[in-house]
N, C-alpha and C positions, 0 to 999 in steps of 0.2 A: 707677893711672895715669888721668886725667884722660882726659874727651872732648873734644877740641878742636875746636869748631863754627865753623867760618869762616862770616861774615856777607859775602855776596857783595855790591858796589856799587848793583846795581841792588833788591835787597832792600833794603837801608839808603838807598838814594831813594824806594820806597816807602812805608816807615814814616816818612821826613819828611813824605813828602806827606798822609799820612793825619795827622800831626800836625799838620801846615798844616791840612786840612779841617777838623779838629777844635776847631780855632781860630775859625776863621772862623765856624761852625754855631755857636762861643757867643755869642750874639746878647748877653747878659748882661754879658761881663765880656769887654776885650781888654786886653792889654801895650801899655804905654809903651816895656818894654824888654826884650830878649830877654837872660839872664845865661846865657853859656856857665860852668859848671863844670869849671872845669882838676882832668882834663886830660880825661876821659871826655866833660865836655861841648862842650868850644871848637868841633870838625866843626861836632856835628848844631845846635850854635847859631848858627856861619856859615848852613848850609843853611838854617834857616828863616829864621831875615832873612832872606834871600833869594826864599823862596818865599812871608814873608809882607809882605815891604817894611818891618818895621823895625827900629829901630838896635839894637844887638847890644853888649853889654859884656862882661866876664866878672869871675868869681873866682877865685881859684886856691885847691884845694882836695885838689891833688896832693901837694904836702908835707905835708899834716896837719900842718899851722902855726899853730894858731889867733893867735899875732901877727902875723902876717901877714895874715889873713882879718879880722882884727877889725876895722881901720880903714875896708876895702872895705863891709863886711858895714854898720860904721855910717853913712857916707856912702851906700848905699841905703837902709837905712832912712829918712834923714835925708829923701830922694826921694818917699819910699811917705808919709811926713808932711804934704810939701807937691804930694800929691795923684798921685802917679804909681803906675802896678801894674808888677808886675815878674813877669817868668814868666821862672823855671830853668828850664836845660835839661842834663839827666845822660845817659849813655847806658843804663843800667842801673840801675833802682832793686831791688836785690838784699836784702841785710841791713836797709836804711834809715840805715845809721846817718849817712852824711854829709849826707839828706837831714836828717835829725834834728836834726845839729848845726847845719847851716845853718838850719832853725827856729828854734832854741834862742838862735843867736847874730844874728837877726834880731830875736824878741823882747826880749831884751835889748839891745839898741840901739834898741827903743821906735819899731819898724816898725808902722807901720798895720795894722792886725786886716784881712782880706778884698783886701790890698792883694796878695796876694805866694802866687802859685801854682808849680805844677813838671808839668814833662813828661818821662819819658823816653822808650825807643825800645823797650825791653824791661821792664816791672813785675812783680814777683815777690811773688805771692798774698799769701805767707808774710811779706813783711818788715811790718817796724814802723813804717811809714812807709806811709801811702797817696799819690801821685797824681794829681795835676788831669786829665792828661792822660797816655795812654802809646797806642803803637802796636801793640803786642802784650802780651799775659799770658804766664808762665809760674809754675808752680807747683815751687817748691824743693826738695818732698819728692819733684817724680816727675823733674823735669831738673835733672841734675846737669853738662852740658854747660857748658863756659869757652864763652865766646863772644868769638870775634875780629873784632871790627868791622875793618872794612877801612883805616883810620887804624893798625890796632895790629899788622897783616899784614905790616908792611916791616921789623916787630922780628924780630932773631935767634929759633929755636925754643928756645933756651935761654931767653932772656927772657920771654916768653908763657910757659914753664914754671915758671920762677921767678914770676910774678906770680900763678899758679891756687896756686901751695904755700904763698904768705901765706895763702892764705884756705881753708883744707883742708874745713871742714864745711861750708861750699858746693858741695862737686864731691864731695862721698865719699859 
């Protein structure tokens, strides 16, 4: 059975704000445009517009669709071409793989190299994917806790159950 770690509101304003600061402190490199990732990312990518002042799009990336994604995915790139950065925002970068694909399906729509960074709220040591930015670390081999951001708290306990059992070698 699963740990079910509930992510309280003012923790999950915390780690925006520390992602906010961590923006800002990049003197180097800022977004044009904040990509919430549907559906883990849409929240934390409202709140930082918000706490960084700019405009906010998103992907959706909840179907694992890639017809879907692909057209978005090229029309940012098409962005990142004519000179704009783009920072994702996931809630969790766990396994990597979505990060990954959103890589993968960014380079191939012939996205500017250096253009196109990612933040989440939680980064996991372990995954395949590294990170521009994240709010906290955990490591995979020692927390095996779901984490229930406060967006995903108003689902039935059966649902949050069924979602940790897609992904079993995550939590076992």
């Amino acid at each position: 059975m699963p740990v079910f770690t509930p992510i309280p509101h003012a923790q999950f304003v915390a780690d925006l704000l520390a992602l906010a600061d961590a923006l800002r402190a990049d003197s180097d490199w800022q977004p044009d445009y904040l990509i919430g990732i549907g559906r883990g990312g849409l929240i934390p990518a409202v709140y930082l517009s918000h706490a960084c002042g700019g405009p906010m799009l998103s992907v959706d990336y909840s179907a694992r669709n890639e017809d879907l994604a692909a057209p978005a995915l090229a029309r940012l790139a098409e962005r990142t071409r004519a000179g704009a950065s783009l920072l994702f925002i996931d809630d969790i970068n766990d396994s990597g793989a979505t990060i990954g694909r959103l890589r993968a399906g960014l380079a191939a729509a012939g996205a500017r190299p250096g253009a196109v960074r990612f933040a989440t709220l939680i980064d996991n040591v372990r995954s395949g994917q590294r990170v521009d930015y994240a709010a906290r670390t955990i490591d995979r081999s020692v927390t095996k806790d779901w984490f229930v951001f406060p967006w995903e708290a108003v689902a039935p306990d059966a649902a949050i159950a069924a979602d940790a059992a897609e992904l079993p070698d995550r939590i076992a």
